[in-house]
DODREN-635536 format. One record per residue: chain; residue number from 1; x, y, z of N, C-alpha, C in turn; residue in three letters. Coordinates in Angstrom, 1 decimal. Layout:
% residues N
<node kette="A" nr="NUM" n_u="X" n_v="Y" n_w="Z" ca_u="X" ca_v="Y" ca_w="Z" c_u="X" c_v="Y" c_w="Z" rest="ala"/>
...
***
This chain:
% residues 76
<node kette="A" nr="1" n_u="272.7" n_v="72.2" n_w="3.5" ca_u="271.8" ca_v="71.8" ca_w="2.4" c_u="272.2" c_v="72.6" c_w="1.1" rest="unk"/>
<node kette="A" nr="2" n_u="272.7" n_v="74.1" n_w="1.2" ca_u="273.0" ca_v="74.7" ca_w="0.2" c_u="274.3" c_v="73.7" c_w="-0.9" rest="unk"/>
<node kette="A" nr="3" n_u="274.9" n_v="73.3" n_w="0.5" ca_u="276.3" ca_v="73.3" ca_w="-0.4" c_u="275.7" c_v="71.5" c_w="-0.9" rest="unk"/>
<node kette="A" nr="4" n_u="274.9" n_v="70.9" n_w="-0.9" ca_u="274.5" ca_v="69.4" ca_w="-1.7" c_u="274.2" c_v="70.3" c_w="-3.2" rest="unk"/>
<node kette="A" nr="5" n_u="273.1" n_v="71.1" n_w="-3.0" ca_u="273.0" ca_v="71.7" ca_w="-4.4" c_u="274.0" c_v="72.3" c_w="-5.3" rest="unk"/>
<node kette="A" nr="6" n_u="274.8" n_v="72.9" n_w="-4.3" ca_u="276.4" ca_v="73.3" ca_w="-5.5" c_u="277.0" c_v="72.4" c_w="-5.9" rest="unk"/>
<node kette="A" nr="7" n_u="276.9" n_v="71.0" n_w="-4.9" ca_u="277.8" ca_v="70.2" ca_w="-5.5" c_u="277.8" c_v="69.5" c_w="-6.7" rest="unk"/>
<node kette="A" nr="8" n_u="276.2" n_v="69.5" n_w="-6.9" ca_u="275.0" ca_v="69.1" ca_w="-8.4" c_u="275.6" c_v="70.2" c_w="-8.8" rest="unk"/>
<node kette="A" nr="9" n_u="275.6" n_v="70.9" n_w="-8.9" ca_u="275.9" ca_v="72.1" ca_w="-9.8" c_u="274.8" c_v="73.2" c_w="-10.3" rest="unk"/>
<node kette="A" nr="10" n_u="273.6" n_v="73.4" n_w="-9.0" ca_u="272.4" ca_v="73.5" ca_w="-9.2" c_u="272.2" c_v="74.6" c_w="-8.4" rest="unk"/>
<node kette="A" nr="11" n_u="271.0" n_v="75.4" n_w="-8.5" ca_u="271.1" ca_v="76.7" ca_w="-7.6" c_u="270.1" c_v="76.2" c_w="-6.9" rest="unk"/>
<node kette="A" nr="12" n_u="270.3" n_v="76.2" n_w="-5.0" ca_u="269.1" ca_v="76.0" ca_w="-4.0" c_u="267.7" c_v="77.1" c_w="-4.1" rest="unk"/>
<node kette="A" nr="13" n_u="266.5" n_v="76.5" n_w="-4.6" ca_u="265.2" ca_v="76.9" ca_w="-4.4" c_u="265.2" c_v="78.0" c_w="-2.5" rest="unk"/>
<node kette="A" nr="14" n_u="265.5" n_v="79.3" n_w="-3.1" ca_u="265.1" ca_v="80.0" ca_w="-2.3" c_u="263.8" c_v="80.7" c_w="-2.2" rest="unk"/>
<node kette="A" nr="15" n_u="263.6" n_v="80.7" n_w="-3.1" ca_u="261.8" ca_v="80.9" ca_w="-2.7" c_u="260.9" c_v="80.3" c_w="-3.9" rest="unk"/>
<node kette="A" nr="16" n_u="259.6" n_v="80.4" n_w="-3.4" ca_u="258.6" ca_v="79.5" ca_w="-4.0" c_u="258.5" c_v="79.1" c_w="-5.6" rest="unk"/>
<node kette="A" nr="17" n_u="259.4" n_v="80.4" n_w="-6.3" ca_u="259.5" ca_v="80.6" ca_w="-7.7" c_u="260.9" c_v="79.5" c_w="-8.1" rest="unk"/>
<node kette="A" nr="18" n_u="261.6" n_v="79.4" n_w="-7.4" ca_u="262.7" ca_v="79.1" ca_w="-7.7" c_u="262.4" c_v="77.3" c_w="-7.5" rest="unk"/>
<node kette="A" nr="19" n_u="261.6" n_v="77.1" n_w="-6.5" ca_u="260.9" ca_v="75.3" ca_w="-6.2" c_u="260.7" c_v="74.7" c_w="-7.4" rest="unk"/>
<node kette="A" nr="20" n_u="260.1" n_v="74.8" n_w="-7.9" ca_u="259.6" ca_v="74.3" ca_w="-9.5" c_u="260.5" c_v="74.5" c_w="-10.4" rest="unk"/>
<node kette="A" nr="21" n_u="261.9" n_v="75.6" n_w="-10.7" ca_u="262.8" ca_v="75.0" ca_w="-11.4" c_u="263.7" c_v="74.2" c_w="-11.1" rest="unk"/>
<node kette="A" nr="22" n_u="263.8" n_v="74.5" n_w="-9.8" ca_u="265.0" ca_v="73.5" ca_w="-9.3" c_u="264.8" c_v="72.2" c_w="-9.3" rest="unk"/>
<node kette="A" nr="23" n_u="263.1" n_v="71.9" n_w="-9.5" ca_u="262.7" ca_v="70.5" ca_w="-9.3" c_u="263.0" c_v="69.7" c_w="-10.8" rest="unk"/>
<node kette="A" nr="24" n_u="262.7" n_v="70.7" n_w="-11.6" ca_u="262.9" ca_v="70.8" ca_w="-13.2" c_u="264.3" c_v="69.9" c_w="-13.3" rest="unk"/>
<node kette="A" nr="25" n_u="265.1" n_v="70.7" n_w="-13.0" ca_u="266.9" ca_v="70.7" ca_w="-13.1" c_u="266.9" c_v="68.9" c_w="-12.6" rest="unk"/>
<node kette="A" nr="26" n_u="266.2" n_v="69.0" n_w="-11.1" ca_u="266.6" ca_v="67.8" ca_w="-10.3" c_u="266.5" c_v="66.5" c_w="-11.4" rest="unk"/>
<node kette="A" nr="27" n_u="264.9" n_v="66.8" n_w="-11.8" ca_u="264.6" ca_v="65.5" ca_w="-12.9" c_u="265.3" c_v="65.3" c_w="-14.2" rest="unk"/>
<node kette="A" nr="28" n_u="266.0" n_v="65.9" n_w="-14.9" ca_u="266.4" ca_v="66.7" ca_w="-16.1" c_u="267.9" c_v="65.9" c_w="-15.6" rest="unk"/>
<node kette="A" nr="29" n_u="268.7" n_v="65.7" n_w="-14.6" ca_u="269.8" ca_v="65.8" ca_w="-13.7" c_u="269.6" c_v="64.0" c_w="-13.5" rest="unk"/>
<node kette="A" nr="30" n_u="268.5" n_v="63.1" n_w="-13.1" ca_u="268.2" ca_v="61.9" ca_w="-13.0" c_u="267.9" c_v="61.4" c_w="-14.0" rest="unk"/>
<node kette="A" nr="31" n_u="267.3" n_v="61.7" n_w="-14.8" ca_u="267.4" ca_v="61.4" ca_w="-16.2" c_u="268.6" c_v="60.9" c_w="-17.2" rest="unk"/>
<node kette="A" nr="32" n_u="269.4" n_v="62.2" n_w="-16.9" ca_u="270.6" ca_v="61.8" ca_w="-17.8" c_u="271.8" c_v="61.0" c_w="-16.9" rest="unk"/>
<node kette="A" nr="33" n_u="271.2" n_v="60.5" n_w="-15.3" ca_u="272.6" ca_v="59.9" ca_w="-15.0" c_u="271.9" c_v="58.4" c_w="-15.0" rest="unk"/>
<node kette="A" nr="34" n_u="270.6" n_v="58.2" n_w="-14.9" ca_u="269.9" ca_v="57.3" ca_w="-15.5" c_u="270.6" c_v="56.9" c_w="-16.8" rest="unk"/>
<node kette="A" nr="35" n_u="270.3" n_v="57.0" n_w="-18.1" ca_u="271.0" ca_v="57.0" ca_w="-19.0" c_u="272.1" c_v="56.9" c_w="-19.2" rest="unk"/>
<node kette="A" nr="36" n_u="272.7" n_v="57.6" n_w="-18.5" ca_u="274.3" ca_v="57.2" ca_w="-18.6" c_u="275.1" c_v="56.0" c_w="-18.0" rest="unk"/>
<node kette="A" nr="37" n_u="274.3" n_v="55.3" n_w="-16.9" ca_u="273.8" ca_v="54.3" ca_w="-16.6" c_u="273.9" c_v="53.1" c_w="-17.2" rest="unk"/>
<node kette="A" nr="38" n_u="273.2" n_v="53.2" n_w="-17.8" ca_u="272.5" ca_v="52.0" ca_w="-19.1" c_u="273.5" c_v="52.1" c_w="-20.5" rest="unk"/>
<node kette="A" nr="39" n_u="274.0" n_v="53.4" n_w="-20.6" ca_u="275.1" ca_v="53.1" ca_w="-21.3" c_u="276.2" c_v="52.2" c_w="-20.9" rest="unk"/>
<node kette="A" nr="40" n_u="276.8" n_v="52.6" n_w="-19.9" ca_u="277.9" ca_v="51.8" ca_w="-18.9" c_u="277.6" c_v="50.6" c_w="-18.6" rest="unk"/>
<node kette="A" nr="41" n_u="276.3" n_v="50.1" n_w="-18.6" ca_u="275.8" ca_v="49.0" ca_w="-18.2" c_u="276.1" c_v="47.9" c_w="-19.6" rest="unk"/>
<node kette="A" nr="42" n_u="275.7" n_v="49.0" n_w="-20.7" ca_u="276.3" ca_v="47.8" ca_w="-21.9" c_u="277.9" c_v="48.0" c_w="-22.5" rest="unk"/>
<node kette="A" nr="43" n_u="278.6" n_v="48.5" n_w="-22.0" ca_u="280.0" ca_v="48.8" ca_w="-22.2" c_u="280.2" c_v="48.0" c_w="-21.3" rest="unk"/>
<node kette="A" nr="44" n_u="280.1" n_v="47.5" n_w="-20.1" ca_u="280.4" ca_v="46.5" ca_w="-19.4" c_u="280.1" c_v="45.2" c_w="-20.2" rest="unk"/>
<node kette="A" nr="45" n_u="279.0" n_v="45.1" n_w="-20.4" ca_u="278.4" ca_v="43.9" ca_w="-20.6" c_u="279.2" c_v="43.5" c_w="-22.2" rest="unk"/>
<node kette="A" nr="46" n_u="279.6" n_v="44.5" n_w="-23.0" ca_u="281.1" ca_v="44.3" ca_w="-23.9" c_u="281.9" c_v="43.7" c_w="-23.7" rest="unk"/>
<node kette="A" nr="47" n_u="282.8" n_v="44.4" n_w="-22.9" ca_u="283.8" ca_v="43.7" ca_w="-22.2" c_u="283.7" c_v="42.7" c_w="-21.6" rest="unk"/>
<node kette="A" nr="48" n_u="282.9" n_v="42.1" n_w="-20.6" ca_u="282.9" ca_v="41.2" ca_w="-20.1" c_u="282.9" c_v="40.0" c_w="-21.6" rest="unk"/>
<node kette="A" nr="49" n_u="281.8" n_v="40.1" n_w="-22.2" ca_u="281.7" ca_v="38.9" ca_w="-23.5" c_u="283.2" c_v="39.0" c_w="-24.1" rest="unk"/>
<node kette="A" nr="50" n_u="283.9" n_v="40.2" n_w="-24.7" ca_u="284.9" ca_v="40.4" ca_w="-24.9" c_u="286.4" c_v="39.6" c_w="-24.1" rest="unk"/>
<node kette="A" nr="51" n_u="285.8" n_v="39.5" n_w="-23.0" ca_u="287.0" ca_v="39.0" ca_w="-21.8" c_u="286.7" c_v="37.8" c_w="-21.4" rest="unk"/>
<node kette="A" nr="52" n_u="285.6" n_v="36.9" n_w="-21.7" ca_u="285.3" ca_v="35.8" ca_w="-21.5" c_u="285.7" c_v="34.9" c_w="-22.6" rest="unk"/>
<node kette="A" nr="53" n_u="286.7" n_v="34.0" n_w="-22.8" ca_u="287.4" ca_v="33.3" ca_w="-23.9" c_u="286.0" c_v="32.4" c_w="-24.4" rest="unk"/>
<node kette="A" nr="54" n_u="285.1" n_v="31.7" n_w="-23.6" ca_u="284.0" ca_v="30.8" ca_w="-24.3" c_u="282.9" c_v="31.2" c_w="-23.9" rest="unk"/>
<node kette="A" nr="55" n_u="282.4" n_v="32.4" n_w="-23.9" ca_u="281.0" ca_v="33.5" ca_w="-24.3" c_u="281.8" c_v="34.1" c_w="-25.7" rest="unk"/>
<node kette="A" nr="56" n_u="282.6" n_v="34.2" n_w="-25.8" ca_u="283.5" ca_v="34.7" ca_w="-27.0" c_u="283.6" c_v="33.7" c_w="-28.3" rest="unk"/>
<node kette="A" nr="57" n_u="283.0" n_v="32.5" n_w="-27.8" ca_u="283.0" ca_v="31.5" ca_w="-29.0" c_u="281.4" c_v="31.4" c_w="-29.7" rest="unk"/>
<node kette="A" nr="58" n_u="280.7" n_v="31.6" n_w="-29.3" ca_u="279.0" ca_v="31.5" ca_w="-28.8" c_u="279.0" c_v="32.7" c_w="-30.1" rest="unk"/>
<node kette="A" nr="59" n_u="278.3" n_v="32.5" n_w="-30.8" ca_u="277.3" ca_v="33.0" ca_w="-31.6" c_u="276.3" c_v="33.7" c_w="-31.4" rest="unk"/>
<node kette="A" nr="60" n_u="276.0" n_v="33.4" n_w="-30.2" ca_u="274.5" ca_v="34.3" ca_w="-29.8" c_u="275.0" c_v="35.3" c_w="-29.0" rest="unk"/>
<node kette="A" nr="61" n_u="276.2" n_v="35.1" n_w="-27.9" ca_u="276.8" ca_v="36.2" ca_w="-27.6" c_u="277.5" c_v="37.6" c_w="-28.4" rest="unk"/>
<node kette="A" nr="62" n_u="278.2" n_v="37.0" n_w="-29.3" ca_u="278.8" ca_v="37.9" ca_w="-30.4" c_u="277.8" c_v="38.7" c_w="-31.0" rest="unk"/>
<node kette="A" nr="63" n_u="276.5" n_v="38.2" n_w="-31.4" ca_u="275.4" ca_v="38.6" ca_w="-31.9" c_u="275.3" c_v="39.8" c_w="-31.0" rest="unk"/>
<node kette="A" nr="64" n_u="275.4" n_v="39.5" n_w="-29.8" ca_u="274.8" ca_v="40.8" ca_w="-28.3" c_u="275.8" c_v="41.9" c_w="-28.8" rest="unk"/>
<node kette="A" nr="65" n_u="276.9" n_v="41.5" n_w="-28.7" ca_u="278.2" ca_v="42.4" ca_w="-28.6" c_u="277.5" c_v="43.2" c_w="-29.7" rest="unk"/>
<node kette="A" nr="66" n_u="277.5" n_v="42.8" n_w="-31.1" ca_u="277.2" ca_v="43.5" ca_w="-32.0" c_u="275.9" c_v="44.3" c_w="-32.2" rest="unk"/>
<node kette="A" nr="67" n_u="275.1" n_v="44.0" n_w="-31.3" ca_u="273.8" ca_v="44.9" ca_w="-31.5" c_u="274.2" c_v="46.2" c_w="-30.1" rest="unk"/>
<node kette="A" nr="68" n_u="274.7" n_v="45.8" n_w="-29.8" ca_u="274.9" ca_v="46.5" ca_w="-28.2" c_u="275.7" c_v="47.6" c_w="-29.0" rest="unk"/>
<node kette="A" nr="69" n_u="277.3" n_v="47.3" n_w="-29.8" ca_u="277.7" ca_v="48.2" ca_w="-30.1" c_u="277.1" c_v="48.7" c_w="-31.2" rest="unk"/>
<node kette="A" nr="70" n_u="276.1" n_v="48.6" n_w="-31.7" ca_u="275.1" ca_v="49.1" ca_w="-32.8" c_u="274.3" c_v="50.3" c_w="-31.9" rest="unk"/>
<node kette="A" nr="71" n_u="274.2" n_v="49.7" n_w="-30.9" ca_u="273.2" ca_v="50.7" ca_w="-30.1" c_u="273.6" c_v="52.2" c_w="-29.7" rest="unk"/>
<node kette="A" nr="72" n_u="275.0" n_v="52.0" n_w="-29.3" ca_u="276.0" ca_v="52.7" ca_w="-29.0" c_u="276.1" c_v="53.8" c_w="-29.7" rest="unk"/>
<node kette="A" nr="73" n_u="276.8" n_v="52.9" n_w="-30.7" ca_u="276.9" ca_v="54.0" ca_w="-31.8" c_u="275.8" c_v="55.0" c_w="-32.6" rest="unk"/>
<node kette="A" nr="74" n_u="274.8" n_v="54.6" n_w="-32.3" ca_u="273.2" ca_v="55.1" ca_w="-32.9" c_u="273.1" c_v="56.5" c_w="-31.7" rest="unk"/>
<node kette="A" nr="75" n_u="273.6" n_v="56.0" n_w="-30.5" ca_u="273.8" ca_v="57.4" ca_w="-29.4" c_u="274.5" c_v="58.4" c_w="-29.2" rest="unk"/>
<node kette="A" nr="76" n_u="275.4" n_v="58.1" n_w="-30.2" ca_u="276.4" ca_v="59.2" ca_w="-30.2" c_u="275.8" c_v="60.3" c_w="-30.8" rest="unk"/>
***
C-alpha cells in the first residue's frame, strides 16, 4: 500500500493527522488529471477534424477547431 502512494508521489497517511491531508493531496491529484483530461480530449478532437479531409471542408467544424484552439490557448 505504501509503495501505490510513492508512486503518486504522495506521503501514506500514518496517522490520523496525516488522513485528511493525504485526502487533500488525493483530490487536488484528481482534479488536475481530470483536467488534463479534457485538455487531451480537445487536442484530439483537433486533430481528428484536422485529419479528416471532409469534416475539414464543413464550416461548422472549422468553427470547433477554432474555438477549441481559443480555449487552449486562454489555459495556458
Amino acid at each position: 500500500m505504501i509503495k501505490k502512494f510513492t508512486d503518486l508521489k504522495l506521503t501514506a497517511p500514518l496517522s490520523q493527522e496525516d488522513f485528511e491531508r493525504t485526502v487533500v493531496e488525493l483530490d487536488q491529484l484528481r482534479d488536475a488529471l481530470i483536467y488534463w483530461g479534457k485538455i487531451i480530449q480537445r487536442q484530439n478532437k483537433i486533430k481528428f477534424i484536422r485529419g479528416a479531409s471532409k469534416l475539414k471542408l464543413i464550416d461548422e467544424y472549422e468553427k470547433m477547431v477554432n474555438e477549441e484552439l481559443a480555449y487552449i490557448a486562454n489555459e495556458k
